[in-house]
C-alpha positions in Angstrom: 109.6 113.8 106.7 106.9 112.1 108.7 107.4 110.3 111.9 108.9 106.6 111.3 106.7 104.3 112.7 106.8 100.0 112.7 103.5 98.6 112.6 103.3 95.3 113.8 102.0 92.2 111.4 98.6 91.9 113.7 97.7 95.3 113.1 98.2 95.8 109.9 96.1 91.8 109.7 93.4 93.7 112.0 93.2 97.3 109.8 93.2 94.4 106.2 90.6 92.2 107.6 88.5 94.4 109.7 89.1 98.1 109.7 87.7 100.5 111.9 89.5 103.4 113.9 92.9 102.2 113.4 92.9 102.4 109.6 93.8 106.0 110.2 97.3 104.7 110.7 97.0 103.7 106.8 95.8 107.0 106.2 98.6 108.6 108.1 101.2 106.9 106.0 99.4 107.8 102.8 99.3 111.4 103.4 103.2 111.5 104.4 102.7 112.1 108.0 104.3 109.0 109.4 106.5 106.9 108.0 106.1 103.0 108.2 109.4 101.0 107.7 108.8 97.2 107.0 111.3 93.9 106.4 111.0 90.9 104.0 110.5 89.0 107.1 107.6 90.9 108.5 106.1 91.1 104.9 106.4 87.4 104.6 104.8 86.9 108.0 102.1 89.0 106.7 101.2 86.7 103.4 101.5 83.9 105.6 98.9 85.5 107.9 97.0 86.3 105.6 96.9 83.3 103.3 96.2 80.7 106.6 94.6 82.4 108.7 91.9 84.3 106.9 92.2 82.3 103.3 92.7 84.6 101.2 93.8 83.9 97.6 97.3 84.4 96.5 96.2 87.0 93.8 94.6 89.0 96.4 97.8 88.6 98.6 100.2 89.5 95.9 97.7 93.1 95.0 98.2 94.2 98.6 101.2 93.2 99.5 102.2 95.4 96.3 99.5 98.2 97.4 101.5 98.1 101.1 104.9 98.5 99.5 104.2 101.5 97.7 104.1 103.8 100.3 106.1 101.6 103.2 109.6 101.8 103.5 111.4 98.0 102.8 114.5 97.6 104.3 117.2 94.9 105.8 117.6 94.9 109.4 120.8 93.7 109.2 121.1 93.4 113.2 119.7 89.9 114.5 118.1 89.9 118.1 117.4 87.5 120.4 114.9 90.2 123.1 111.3 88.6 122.9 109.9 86.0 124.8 108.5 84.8 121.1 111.2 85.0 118.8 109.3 86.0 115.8 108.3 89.2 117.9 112.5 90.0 117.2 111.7 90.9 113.5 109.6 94.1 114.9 112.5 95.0 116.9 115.2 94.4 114.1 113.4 96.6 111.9 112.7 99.1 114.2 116.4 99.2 115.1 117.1 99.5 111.4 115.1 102.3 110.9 115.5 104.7 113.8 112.0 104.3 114.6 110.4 106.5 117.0 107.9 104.5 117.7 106.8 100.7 117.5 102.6 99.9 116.8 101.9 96.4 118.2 98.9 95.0 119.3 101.3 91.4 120.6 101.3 91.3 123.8 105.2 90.1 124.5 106.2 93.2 122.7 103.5 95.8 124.4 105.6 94.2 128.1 108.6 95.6 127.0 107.0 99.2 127.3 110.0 100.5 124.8 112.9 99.2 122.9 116.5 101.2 123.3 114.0 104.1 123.7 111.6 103.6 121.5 107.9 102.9 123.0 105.7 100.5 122.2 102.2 101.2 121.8 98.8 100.1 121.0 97.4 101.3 117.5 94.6 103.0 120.1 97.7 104.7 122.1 99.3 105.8 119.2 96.5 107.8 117.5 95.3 109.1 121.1 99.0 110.1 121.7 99.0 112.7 118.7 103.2 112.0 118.3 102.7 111.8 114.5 101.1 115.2 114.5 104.4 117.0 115.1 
């Protein structure tokens, strides 16, 4: 059983659109080591996102949205907060809460403040990989 991570919508956005060193947390989750636990929610954020923002088509949105949610975990936070400055920063939080998350990836700036959750830190995608907590 990997380590459960929650990876925030503007990295996964940043590892879709651009790639680079952070990818490996893609590539962590495909070979088992961590565990990445998602909500309806944050995928919805994520097809809006990605439809808006960077244009892509809805065919190409449907194919990774699919592609994500074959090795992510989907599941109902159940719990709704009221914690973040931005409220939509909550649904990272609700999730994570969910799904006994060790750790939360974010890149958003209102959740890397907080520092942690009810224990759980918040990290940068760079902090995360430098950390090596997935490697134990």
């Amino acid at each position: 059983m990997g380590l459960r991570v929650v990876v925030d919508t503007n990295v996964i956005v940043s590892i879709l659109q651009f790639g680079g060193r952070i990818s490996e947390i893609l590539n962590l989750a495909l070979q088992g080591t961590v565990e990445i636990y998602t909500s309806q929610p944050m995928i919805e954020e994520l097809r809006g996102v990605l439809r808006e923002k960077f244009h892509w088509s809805a065919d190409r949105v449907d194919d990774v949205t699919e592609r994500l949610l074959c090795f992510c975990h989907l599941i109902d936070p159940g719990e709704t907060l009221q914690v973040c400055r931005d409220p939509d920063d909550d649904r990272f939080l609700e999730c994570s809460l969910a799904a006994g998350a060790e750790v939360i990836v974010s890149g958003d700036r209102n959740l890397l403040d907080l520092g942690a959750f009810r224990g759980t830190p918040i990290m940068t995608p760079r902090r995360f990989l430098d950390s090596g907590l997935w490697k134990r």
